[in-house]
ZALUMVEX-315100 format. One record per atom (N, C-alpha, C, O): residue number from 1; residue in one letter; chain; atom name; x, y, z. Coordinates in Angstrom, 1 decimal, always signed. Layout:
N
   seq   type   mol   atom       c1       c2       c3
   NUM      A     A     CA        X        Y        Z
...
//
This chain:
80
   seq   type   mol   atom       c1       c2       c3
     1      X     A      N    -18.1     +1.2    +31.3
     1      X     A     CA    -18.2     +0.5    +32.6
     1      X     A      C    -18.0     -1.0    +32.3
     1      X     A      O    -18.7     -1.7    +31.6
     2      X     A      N    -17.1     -1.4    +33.0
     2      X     A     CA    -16.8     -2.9    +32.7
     2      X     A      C    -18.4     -3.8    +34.2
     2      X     A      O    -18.9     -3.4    +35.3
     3      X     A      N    -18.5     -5.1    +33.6
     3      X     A     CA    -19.3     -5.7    +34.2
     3      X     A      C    -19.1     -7.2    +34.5
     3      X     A      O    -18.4     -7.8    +33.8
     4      X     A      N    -19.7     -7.6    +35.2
     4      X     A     CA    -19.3     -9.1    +35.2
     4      X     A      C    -19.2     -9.9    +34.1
     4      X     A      O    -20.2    -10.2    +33.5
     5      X     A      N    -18.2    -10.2    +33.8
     5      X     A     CA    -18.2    -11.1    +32.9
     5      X     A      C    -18.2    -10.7    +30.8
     5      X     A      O    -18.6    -11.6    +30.1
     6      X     A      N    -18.0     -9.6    +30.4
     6      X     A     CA    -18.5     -8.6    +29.8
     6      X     A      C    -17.4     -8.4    +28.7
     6      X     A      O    -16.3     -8.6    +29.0
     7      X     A      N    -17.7     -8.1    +27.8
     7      X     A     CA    -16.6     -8.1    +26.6
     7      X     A      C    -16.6     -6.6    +26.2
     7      X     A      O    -17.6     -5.9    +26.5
     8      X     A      N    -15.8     -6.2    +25.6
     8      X     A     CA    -15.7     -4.6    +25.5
     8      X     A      C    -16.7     -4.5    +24.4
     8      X     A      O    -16.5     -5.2    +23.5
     9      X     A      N    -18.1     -3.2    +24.6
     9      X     A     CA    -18.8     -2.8    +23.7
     9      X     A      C    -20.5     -3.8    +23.9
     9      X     A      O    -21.4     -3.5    +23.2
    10      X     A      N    -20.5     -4.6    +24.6
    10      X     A     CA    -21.3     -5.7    +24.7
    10      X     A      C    -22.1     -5.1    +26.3
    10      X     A      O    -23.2     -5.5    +26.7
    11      X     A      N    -21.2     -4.3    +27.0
    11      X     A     CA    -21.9     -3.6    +28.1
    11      X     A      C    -23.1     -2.7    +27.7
    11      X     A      O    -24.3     -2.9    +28.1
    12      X     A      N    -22.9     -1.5    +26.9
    12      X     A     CA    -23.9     -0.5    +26.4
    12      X     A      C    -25.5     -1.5    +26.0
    12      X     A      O    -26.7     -1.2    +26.3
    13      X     A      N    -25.0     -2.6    +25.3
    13      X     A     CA    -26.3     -3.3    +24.8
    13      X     A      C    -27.0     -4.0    +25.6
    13      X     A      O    -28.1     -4.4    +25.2
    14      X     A      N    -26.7     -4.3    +26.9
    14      X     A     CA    -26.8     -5.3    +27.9
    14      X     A      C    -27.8     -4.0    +29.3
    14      X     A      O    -28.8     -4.1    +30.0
    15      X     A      N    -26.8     -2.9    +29.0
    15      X     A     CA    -27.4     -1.9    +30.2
    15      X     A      C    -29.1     -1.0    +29.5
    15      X     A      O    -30.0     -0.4    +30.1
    16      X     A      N    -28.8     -1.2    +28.2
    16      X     A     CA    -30.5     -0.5    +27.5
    16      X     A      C    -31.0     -1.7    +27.5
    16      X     A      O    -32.2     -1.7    +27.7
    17      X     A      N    -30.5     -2.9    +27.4
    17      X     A     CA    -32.1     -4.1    +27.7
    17      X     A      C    -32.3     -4.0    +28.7
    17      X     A      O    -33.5     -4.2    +28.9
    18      X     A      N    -31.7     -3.7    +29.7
    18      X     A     CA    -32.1     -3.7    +31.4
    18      X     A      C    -33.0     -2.5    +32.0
    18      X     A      O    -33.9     -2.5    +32.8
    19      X     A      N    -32.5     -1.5    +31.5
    19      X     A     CA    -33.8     -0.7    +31.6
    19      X     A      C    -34.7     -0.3    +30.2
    19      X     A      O    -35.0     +0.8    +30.1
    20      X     A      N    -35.1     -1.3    +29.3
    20      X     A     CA    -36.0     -1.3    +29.0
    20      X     A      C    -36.8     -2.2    +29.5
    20      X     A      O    -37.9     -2.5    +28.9
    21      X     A      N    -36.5     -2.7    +30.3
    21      X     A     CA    -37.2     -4.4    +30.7
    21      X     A      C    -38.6     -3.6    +31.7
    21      X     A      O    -38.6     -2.7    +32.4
    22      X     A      N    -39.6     -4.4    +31.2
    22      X     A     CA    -40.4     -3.9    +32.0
    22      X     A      C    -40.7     -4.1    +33.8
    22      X     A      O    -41.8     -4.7    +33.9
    23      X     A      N    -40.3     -3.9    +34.7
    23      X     A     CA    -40.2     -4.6    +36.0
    23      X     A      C    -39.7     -3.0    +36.8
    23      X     A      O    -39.1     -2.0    +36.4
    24      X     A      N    -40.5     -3.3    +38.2
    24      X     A     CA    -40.2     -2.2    +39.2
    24      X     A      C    -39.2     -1.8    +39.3
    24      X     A      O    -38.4     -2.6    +39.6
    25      X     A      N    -38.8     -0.4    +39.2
    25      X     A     CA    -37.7     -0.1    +39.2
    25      X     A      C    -36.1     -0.8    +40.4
    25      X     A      O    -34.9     -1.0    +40.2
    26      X     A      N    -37.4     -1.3    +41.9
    26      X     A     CA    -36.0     -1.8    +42.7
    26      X     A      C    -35.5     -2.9    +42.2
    26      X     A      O    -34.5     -3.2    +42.7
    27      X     A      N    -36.1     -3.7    +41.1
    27      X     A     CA    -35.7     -5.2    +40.5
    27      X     A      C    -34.8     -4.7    +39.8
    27      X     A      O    -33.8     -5.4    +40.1
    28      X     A      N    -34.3     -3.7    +38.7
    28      X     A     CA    -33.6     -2.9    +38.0
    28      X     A      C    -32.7     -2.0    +37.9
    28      X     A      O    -32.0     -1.7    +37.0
    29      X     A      N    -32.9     -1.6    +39.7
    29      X     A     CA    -31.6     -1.1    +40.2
    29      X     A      C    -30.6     -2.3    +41.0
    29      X     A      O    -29.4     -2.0    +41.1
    30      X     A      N    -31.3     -3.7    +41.4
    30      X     A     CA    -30.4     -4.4    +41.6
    30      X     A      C    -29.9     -5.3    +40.5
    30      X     A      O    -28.9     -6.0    +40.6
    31      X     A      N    -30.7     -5.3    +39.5
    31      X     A     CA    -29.8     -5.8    +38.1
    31      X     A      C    -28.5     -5.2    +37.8
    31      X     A      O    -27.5     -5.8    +37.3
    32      X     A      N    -28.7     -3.7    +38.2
    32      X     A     CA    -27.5     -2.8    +37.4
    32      X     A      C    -26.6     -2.8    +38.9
    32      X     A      O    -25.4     -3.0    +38.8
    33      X     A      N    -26.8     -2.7    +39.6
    33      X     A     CA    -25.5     -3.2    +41.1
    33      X     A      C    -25.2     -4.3    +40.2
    33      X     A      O    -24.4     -4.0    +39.3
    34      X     A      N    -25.7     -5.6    +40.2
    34      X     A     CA    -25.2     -7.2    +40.1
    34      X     A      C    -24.5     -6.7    +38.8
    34      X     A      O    -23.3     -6.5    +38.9
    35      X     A      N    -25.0     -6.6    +37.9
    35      X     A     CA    -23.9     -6.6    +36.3
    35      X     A      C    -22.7     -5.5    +36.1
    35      X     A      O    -21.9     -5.4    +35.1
    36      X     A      N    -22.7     -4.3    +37.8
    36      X     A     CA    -21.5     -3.3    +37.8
    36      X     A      C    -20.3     -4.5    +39.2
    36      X     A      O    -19.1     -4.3    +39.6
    37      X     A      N    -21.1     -5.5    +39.4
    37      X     A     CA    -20.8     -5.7    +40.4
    37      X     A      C    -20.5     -5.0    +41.6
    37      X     A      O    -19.4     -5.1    +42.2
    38      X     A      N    -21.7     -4.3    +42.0
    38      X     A     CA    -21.6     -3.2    +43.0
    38      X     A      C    -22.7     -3.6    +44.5
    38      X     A      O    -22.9     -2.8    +45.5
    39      X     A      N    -23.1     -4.9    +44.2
    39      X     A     CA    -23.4     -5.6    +45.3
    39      X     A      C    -22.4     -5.8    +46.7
    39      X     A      O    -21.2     -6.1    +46.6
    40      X     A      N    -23.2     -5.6    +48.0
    40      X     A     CA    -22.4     -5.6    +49.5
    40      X     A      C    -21.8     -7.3    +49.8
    40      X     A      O    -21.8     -7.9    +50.9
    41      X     A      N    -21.3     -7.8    +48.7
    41      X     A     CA    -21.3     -9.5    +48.8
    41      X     A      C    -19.5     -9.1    +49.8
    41      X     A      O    -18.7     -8.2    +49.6
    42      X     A      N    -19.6    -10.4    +51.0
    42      X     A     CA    -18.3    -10.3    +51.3
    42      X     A      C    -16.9    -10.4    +50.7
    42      X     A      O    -16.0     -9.7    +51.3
    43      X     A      N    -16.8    -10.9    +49.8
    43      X     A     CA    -15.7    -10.0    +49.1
    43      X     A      C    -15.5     -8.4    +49.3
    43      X     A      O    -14.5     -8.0    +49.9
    44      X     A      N    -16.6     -7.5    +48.8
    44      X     A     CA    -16.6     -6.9    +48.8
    44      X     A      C    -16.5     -5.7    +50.1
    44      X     A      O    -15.9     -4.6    +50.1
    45      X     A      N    -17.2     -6.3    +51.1
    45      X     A     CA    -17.3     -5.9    +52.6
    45      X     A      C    -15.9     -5.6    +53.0
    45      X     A      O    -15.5     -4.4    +53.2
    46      X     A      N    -14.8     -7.2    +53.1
    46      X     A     CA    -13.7     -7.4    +53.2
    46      X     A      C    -12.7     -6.4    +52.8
    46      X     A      O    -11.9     -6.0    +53.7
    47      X     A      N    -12.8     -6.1    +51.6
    47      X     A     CA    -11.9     -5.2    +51.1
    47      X     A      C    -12.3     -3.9    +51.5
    47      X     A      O    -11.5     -3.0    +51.2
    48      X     A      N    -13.4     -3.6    +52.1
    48      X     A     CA    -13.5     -2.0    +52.5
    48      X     A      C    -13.0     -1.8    +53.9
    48      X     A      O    -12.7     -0.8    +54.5
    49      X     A      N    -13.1     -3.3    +54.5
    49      X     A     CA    -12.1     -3.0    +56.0
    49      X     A      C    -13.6     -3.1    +56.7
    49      X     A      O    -13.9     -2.1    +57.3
    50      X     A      N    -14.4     -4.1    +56.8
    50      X     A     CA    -15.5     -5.0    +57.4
    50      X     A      C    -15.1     -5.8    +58.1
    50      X     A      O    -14.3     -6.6    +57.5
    51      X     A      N    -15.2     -5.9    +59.1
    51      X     A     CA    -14.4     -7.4    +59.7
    51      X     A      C    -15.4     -8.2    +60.1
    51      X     A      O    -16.4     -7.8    +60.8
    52      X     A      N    -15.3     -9.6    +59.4
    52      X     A     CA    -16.3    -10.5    +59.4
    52      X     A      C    -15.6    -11.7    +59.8
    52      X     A      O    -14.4    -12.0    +59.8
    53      X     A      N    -17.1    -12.8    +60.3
    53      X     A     CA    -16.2    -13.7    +60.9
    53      X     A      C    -15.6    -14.8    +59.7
    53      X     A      O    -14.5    -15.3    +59.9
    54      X     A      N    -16.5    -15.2    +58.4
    54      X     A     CA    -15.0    -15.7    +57.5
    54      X     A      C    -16.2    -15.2    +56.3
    54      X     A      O    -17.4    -14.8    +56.5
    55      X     A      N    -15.5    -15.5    +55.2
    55      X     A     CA    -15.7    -14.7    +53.7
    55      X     A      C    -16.2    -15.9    +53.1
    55      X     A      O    -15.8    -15.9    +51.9
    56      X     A      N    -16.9    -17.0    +53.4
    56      X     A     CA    -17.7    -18.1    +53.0
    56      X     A      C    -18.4    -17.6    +52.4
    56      X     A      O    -18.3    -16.3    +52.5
    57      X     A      N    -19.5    -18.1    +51.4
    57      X     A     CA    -20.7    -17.7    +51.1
    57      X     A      C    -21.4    -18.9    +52.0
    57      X     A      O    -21.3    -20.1    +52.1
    58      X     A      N    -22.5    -17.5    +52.8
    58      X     A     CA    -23.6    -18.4    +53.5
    58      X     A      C    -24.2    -20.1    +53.1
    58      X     A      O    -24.3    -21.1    +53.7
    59      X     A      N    -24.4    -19.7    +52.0
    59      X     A     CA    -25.5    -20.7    +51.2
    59      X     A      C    -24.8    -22.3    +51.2
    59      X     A      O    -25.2    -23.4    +51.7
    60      X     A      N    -23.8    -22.1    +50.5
    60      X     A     CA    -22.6    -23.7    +50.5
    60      X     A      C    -21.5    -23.9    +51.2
    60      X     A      O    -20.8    -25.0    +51.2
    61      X     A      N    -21.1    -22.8    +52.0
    61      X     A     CA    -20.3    -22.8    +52.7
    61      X     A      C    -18.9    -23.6    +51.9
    61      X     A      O    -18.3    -24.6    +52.3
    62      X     A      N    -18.6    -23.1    +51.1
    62      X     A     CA    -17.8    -23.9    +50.3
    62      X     A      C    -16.5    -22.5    +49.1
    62      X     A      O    -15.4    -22.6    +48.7
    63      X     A      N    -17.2    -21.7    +49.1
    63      X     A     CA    -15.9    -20.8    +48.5
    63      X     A      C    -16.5    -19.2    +48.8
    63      X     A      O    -17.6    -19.0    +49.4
    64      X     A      N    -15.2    -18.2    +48.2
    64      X     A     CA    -15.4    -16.9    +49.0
    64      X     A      C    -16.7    -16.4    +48.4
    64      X     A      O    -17.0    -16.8    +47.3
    65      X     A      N    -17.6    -15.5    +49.0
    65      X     A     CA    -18.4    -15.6    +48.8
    65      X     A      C    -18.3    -14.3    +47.8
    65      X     A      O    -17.8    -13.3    +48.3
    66      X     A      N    -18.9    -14.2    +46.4
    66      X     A     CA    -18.9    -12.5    +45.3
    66      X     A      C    -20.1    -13.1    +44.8
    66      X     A      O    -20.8    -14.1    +44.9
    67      X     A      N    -20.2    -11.8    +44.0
    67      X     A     CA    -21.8    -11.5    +43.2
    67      X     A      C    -21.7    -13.0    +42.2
    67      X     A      O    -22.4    -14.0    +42.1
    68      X     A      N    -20.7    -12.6    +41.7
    68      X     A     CA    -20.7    -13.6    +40.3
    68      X     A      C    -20.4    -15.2    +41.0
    68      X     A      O    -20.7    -16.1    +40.2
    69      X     A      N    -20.0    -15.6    +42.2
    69      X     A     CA    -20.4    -16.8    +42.9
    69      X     A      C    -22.1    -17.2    +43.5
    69      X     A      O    -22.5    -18.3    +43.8
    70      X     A      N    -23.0    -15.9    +43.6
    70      X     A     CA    -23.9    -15.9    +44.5
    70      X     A      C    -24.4    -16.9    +43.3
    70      X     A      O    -24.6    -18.1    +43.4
    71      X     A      N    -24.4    -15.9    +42.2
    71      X     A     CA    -25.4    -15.8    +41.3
    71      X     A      C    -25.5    -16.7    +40.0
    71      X     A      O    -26.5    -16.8    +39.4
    72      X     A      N    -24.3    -17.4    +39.8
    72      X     A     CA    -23.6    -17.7    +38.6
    72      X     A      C    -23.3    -19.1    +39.0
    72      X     A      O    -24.1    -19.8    +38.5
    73      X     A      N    -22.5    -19.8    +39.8
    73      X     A     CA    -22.0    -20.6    +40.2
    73      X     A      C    -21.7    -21.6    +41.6
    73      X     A      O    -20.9    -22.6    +41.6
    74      X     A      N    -22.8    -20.9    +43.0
    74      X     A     CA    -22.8    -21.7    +43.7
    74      X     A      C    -23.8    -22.4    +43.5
    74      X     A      O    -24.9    -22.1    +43.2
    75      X     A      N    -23.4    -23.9    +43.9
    75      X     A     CA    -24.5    -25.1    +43.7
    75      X     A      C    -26.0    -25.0    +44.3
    75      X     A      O    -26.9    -25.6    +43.8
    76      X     A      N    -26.2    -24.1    +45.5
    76      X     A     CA    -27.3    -23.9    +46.4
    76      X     A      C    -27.8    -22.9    +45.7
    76      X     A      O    -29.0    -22.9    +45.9
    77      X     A      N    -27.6    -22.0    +44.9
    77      X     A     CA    -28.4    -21.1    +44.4
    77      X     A      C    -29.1    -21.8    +43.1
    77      X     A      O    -30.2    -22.0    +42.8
    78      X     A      N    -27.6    -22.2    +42.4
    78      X     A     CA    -28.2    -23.1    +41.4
    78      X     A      C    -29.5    -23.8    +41.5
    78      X     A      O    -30.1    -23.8    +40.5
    79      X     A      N    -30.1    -24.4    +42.5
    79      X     A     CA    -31.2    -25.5    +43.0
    79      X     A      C    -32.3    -24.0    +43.4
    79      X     A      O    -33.0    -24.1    +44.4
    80      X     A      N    -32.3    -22.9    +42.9
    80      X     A     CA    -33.8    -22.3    +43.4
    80      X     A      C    -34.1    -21.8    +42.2
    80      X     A      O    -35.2    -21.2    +42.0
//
């Protein structure tokens, strides 16, 4: 399974620390959406044929909005 950002072979080791992590399982099923990139982020909506009114990310209103933007790289999440 390739994942955000992920080098071949470097997934297997990344997906046994995540569920060995100790945390409720719903914290751990949205780790493994976010690192399959299998999060409902607009991007994603978009391409299933969602019609939305634009593909912003809510937060900065500044680029399209995906997991690996939510999470990684917009300035407004950055600051929480």
């Amino acid at each position: 399974m390739k994942m955000i950002g992920s080098f071949e072979g470097e997934s297997d080791k990344v997906f046994t620390e995540l569920w060995n992590i100790r945390v409720i399982l719903k914290a751990q099923l949205f780790g493994w959406k976010l690192l399959l990139d299998k999060l409902p982020t607009k991007d994603k909506l978009s391409v299933k044929g969602v019609q939305l009114q634009h593909s912003l990310c809510e937060l900065c209103l500044d680029c399209e909005e995906s997991a690996s933007h939510l999470f990684f790289s917009c300035i407004m999440s950055q600051n929480v």
